[in-house]
N, C-alpha and C positions, 0 to 999 in steps of 0.2 A: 865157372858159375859166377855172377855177378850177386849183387844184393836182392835185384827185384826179382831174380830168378823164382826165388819159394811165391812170392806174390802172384807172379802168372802162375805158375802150378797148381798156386789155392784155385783161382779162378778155372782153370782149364778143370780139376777135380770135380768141380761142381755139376760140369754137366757130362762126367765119366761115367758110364755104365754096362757092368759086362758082366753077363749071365756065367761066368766063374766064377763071380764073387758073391754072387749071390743064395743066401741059404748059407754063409760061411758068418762065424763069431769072431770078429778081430778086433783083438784086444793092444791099444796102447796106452801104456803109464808112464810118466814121468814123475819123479818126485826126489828129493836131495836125496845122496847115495847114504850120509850120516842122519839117521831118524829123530839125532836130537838137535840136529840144525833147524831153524825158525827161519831167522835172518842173513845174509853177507856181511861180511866183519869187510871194512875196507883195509886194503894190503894183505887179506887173507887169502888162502883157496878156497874156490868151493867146487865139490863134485857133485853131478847132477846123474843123475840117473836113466836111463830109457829099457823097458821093455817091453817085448810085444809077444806075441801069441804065437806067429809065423816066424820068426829066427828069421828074418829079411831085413836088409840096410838098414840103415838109419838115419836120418838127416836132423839136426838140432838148426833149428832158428828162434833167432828174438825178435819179442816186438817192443822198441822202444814207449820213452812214453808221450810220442805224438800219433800212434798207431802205425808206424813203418815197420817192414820186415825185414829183418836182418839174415843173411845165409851167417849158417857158422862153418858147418863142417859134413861132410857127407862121411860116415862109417860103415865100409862093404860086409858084409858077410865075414869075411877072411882077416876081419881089424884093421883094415886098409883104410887111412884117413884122407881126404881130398878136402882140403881147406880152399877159402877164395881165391881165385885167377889160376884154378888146379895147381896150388900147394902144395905140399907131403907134408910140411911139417909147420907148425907155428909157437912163434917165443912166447902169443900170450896165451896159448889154450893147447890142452893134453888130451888125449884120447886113451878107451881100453874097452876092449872086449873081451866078456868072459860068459860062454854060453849064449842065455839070447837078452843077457844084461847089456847096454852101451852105455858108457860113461863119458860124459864129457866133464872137464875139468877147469876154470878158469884161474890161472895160477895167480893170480894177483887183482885182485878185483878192488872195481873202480867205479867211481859213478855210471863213467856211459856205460860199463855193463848193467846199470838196472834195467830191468823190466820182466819182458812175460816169456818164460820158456817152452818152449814148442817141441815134440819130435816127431814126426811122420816116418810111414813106411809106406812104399809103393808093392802092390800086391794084386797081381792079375790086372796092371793098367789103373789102378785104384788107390788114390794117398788118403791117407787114414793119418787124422791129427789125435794125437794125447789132449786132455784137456791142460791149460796153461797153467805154466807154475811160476807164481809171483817169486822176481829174486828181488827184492829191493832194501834200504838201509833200514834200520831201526829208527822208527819217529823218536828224538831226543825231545824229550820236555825240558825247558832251562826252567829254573823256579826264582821267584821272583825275588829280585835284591833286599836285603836286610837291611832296614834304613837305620845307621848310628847315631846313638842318641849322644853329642856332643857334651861331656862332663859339666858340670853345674860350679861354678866360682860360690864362692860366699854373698858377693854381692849381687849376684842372680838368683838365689835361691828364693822360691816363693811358698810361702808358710801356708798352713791352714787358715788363717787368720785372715793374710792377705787377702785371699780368695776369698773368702767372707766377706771381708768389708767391701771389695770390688763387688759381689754379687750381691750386698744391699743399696752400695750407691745406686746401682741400674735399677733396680728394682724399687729404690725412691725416685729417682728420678722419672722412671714409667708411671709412677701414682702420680707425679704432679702435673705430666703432659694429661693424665686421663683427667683429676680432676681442673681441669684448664680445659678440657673440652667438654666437660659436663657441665660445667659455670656456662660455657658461651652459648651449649645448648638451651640452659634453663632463660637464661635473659634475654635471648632473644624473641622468644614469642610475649613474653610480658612485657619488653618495651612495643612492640610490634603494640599488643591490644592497651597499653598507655595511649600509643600515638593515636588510635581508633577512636578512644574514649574523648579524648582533647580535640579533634577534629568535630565529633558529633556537638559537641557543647560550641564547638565556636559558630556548626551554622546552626545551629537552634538561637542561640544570641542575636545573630546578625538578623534570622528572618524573624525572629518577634520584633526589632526595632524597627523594621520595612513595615511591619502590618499597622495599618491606623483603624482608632476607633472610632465607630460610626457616629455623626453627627446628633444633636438630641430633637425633636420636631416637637408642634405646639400641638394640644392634647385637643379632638375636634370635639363637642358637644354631640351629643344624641342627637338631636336632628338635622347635624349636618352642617348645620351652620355655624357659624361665632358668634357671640353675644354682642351688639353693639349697642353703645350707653345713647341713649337719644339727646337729637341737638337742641340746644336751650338757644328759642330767638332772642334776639338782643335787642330788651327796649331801648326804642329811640324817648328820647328828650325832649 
C-alpha cells in the first residue's frame, strides 16, 4: 500500500453501494485507548483506539495538516499488521488486538505525527470511516516578560517634591503660553478698529478741505432790476 492508497478508497467508497449493507447499523469509534489523555506529550507514546460493530479489519490513516492522507497500518481480523510497502513490522508504530478493540500505538511521537486520526473498516465492499480524532500538541502560552526595574542610586532618586515642582513649572509655564495667546487675541481686534477709526478721520479731513464754499451774489430788488443813481449833466461854462 502506498500513502494515497486510503485517498482513492475514500473516493472510490463514495460511489459504493450494495444492498448487503443496507438496513445494517455500522458502528466505528476511534478515540485514545487512556480516557484521561487530551493531548500527545512529545517523546511520549500514545495509544489510539478503534472499534466497530462488525469485528472486521481495521486500517488507521492520518490526515496531516495540509489535508493529505497518510496510510499507517492495515490490522486483519487475526492481529495481523501490514504496515507501508507490506511491512509486518515497524520501529515507530505498534499494533494489538484484543476482541473487536484495534489499537494502534505511536511509540514516540513527534510533530509530523500531528494531525487527524482515522479508522475504517470494509464491510460487504463498503469503508465505513470513524469520525476524526484530533492528535495534536498542547497550545503553550509563553507570558509575557517581567521588565526589571533597574535599582535607584541616591543621585537618581526623585522625591515627591521633585515632582512637584516639575509639575508646577509646566503647569506655569502652560498659564503663560495661554495667557500670551489671549493678550494677542484681545489686541488684535482693537488695534484692527484703531486703524478703522484713524483711517475715517483722515478721509473725512482730506474731503472737507476739497469742498469750497459757494461764492456770495448781490441781493436783486423786487422788481427785478438794480437801482441806478441818475446821471448829473455837466454844466458847461
Amino acid at each position: 500500500m502506498t500513502d494515497a492508497s486510503p485517498a482513492l478508497l475514500l473516493l472510490l467508497s463514495l460511489g459504493l453501494c450494495c444492498p448487503g449493507a443496507q438496513g445494517q447499523r455500522i458502528t466505528v469509534t476511534a478515540k485514545f485507548y487512556n480516557s484521561k489523555t487530551t493531548h500527545p506529550q512529545s517523546g511520549e507514546p500514545l495509544e489510539l483506539e478503534c472499534t466497530n460493530s462488525q469485528d472486521s479489519g481495521v486500517t488507521w490513516i492520518r490526515e496531516d495538516k495540509d489535508g493529505t492522507l497518510h496510510f499507517i497500518v492495515y490490522i486483519s481480523t487475526l492481529s495481523k499488521p501490514t504496515f507501508k510497502e507490506n511491512q509486518m513490522t515497524s520501529s515507530h508504530f505498534g499494533t494489538f488486538k484484543s476482541g473487536k478493540s484495534y489499537r494502534l500505538t505511536v511509540n514516540s511521537f513527534k510533530a509530523e505525527d500531528e494531525g487527524i486520526y482515522f479508522c475504517t473498516i470494509k464491510f460487504n465492499q463498503v469503508l465505513y470511516f470513524s469520525s476524526g480524532l484530533p492528535a495534536f500538541f498542547p497550545v503553550t502560552t509563553t507570558a509575557a516578560p517581567v521588565k526589571t526595574v533597574p535599582p535607584t542610586t541616591p543621585g537618581s532618586q526623585v522625591t515627591k517634591r521633585d515632582v512637584c515642582l516639575q509639575s508646577h513649572e509646566a503647569e506655569t509655564s502652560k498659564e503663560k503660553e495661554l495667557n500670551y495667546l489671549c493678550e494677542i487675541f484681545a489686541w488684535v481686534p482693537l488695534t484692527g478698529a484703531c486703524l478703522l477709526v484713524l483711517l475715517i478721520l483722515v478721509i473725512t479731513i482730506v474731503l472737507c478741505q476739497t469742498v469750497k464754499k459757494p461764492r456770495g451774489r448781490c441781493k436783486r430788488p423786487a422788481n427785478g432790476k438794480p437801482k441806478m443813481n441818475p446821471k448829473v449833466p455837466s454844466q458847461q461854462i
